[in-house]
C-alpha positions as CSV (number, residue, x, y, z in Angstrom):
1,X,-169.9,-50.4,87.3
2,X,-173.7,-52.3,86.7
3,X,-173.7,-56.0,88.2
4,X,-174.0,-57.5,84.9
5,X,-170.6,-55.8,83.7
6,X,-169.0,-58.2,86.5
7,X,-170.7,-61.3,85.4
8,X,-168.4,-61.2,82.1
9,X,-165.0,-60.7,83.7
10,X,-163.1,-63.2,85.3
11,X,-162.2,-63.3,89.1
12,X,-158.8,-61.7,88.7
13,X,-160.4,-58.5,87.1
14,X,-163.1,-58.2,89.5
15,X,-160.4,-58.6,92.2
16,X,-158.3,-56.1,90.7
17,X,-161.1,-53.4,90.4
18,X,-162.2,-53.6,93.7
19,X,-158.9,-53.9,94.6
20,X,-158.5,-56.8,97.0
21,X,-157.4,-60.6,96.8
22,X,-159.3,-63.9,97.2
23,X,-158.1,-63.8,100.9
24,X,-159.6,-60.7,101.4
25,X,-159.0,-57.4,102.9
26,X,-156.4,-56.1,105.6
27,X,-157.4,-54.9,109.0
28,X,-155.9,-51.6,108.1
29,X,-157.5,-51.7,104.6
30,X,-160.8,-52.6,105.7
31,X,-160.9,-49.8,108.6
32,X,-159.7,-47.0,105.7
33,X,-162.8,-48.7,103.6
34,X,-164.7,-48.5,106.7
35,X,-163.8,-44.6,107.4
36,X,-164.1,-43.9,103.4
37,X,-167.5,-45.6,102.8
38,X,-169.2,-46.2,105.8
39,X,-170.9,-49.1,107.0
40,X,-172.1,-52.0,104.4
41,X,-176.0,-51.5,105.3
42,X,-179.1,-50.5,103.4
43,X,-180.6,-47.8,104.9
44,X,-184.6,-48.4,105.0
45,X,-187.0,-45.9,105.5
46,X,-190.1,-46.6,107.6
47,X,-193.6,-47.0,105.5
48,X,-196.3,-46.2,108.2
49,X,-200.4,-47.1,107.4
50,X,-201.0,-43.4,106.2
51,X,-198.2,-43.6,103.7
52,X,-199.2,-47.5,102.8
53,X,-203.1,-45.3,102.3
54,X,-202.1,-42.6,100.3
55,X,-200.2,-45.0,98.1
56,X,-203.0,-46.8,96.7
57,X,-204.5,-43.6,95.1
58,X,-201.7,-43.9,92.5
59,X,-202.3,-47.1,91.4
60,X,-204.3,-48.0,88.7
61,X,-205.6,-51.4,89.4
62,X,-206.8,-49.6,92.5
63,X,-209.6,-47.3,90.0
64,X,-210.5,-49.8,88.0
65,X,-211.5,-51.7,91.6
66,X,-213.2,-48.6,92.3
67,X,-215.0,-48.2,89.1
68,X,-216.4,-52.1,89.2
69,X,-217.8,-51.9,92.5
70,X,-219.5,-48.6,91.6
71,X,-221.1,-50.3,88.8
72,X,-221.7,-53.1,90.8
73,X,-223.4,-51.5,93.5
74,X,-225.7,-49.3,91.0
75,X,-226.8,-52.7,89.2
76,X,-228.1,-54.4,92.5
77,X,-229.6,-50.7,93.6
């Protein structure tokens, strides 16, 4: 379910589809959630300088930059 499907249901639906209550989950439930699921964490991938580099080539913005400062460069040579 998107995000903005939750924002139009009360809190007894949303409690009822994610199955819990407003004092929360059991220790047994939360360590089956915890076996089923995994941990709650975002997994983030490491950008190093070459990658950060390489990106700029597929940016727009970063041609049009390009292109000025060759024209630029040929109007003051």
């Amino acid at each position: 379910m998107k995000f903005s499907e939750y924002t139009t249901k009360s809190i007894e639906e949303i409690l009822n589809i994610l199955e819990t209550s407003e004092k929360g989950l059991s220790s047994r439930e939360a360590e089956h959630r915890l076996q089923k699921y995994g941990l709650n964490e975002a997994k983030v991938k490491e950008t190093g300088l070459l990658d950060i580099f390489l990106r700029q080539f597929k940016s727009p913005f970063f041609y049009l930059l390009f292109i000025a400062a060759a024209l630029v460069y040929r109007r003051e040579n």
